[in-house]
C-alpha positions in Angstrom: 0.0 0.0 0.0 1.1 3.5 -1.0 2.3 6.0 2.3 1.6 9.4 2.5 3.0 11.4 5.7 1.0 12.3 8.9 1.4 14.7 11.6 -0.5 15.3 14.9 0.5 18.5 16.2 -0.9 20.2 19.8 0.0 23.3 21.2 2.6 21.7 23.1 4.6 19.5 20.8 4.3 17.2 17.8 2.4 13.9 19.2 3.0 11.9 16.2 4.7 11.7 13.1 5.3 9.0 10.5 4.9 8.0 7.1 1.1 5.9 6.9 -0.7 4.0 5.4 -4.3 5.2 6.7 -5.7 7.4 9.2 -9.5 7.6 9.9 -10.9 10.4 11.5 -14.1 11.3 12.9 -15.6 14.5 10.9 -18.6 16.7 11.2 -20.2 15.2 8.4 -19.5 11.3 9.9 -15.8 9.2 9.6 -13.7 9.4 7.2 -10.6 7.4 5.9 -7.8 9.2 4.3 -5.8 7.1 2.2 -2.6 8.5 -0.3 -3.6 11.0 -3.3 -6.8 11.6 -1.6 -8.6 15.0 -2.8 -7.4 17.8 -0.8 -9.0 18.6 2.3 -9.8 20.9 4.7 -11.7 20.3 8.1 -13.0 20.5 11.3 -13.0 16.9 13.4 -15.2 16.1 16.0 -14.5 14.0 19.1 -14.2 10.7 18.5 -11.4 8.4 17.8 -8.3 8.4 15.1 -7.6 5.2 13.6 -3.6 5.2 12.4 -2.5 2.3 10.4 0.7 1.5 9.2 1.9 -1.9 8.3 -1.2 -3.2 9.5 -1.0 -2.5 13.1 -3.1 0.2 14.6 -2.4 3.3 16.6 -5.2 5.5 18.3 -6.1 8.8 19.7 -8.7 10.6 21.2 -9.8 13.9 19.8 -11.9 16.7 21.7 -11.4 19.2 18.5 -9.1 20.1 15.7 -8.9 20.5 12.3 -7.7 18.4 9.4 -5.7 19.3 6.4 -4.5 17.2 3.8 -2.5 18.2 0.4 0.2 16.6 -1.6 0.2 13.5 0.2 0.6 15.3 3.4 -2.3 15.0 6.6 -2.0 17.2 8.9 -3.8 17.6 12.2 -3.9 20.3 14.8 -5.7 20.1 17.8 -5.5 22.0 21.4 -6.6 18.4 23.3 -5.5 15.1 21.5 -4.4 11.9 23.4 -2.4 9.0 22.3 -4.4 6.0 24.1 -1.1 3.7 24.4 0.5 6.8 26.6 -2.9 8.2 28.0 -3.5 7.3 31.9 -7.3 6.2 32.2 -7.7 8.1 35.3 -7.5 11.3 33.1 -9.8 10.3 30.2 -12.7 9.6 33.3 -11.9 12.8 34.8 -12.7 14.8 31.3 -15.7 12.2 31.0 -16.5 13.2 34.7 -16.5 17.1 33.6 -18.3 15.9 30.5 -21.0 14.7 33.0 -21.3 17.9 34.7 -21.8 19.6 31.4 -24.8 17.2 31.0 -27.0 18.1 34.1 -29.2 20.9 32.0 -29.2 20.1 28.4 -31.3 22.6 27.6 -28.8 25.4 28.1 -26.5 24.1 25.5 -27.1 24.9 21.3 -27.8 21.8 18.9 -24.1 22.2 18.2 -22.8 22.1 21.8 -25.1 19.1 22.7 -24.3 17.4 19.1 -20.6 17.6 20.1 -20.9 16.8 23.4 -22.7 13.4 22.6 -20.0 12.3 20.7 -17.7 13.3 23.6 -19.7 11.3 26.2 -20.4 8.5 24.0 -16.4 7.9 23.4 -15.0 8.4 26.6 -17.7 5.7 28.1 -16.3 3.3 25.1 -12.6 3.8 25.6 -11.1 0.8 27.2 
């Protein structure tokens, strides 16, 4: 399978970097896959999980927000809170579900938006193991 490079990039440092062979991501519009000379793209991702694969084994991370961008064989994603599950303590992804739980007691304060993303925020932290 053809590679195309990938960088996850916080505020902090570069997360991970590598030359892939396909990354799923969870978009506004639903998941999708990016595979080498995909069109060119530009994003916003939803929480959720990204699925890294590279001669066939796996790598994951969980996304709160962030945006995508991939040109010239080149995927890039930037976001302010992304986790790499392998180096991730549990402990802190239940204390951002906890917080997610206290954003949950009055629904009805939140936007369509705000409860839209915060579903998918709940409803991956509960199936993270």
């Amino acid at each position: 399978m053809s590679k195309f490079k990938l960088e996850i990039i916080s505020p902090e440092r570069t997360l991970y970097e590598a030359e892939v062979d396909e990354v799923e991501i969870p978009g506004f519009e639903g998941n999708m896959t990016i595979l080498r000379d995909h069109i060119n793209l530009v994003t916003f991702v939803r929480p959720g999980i990204i699925t890294v694969t590279n001669n066939s084994k796996t790598k994951k991370f969980y996304i709160e927000n962030g945006t995508i961008e991939f040109e010239n064989n080149n995927l890039l994603i930037l976001s302010s809170q992304v986790y790499d599950l392998e180096k991730t303590n549990v402990s802190e992804l239940k204390k951002i579900l906890n917080e997610q739980s206290d954003l949950d007691s009055d629904p009805n304060k939140f936007t369509d938006k705000e409860q839209y993303i915060n579903f998918y925020k709940k409803d991956t932290l509960e199936n993270i193991n």
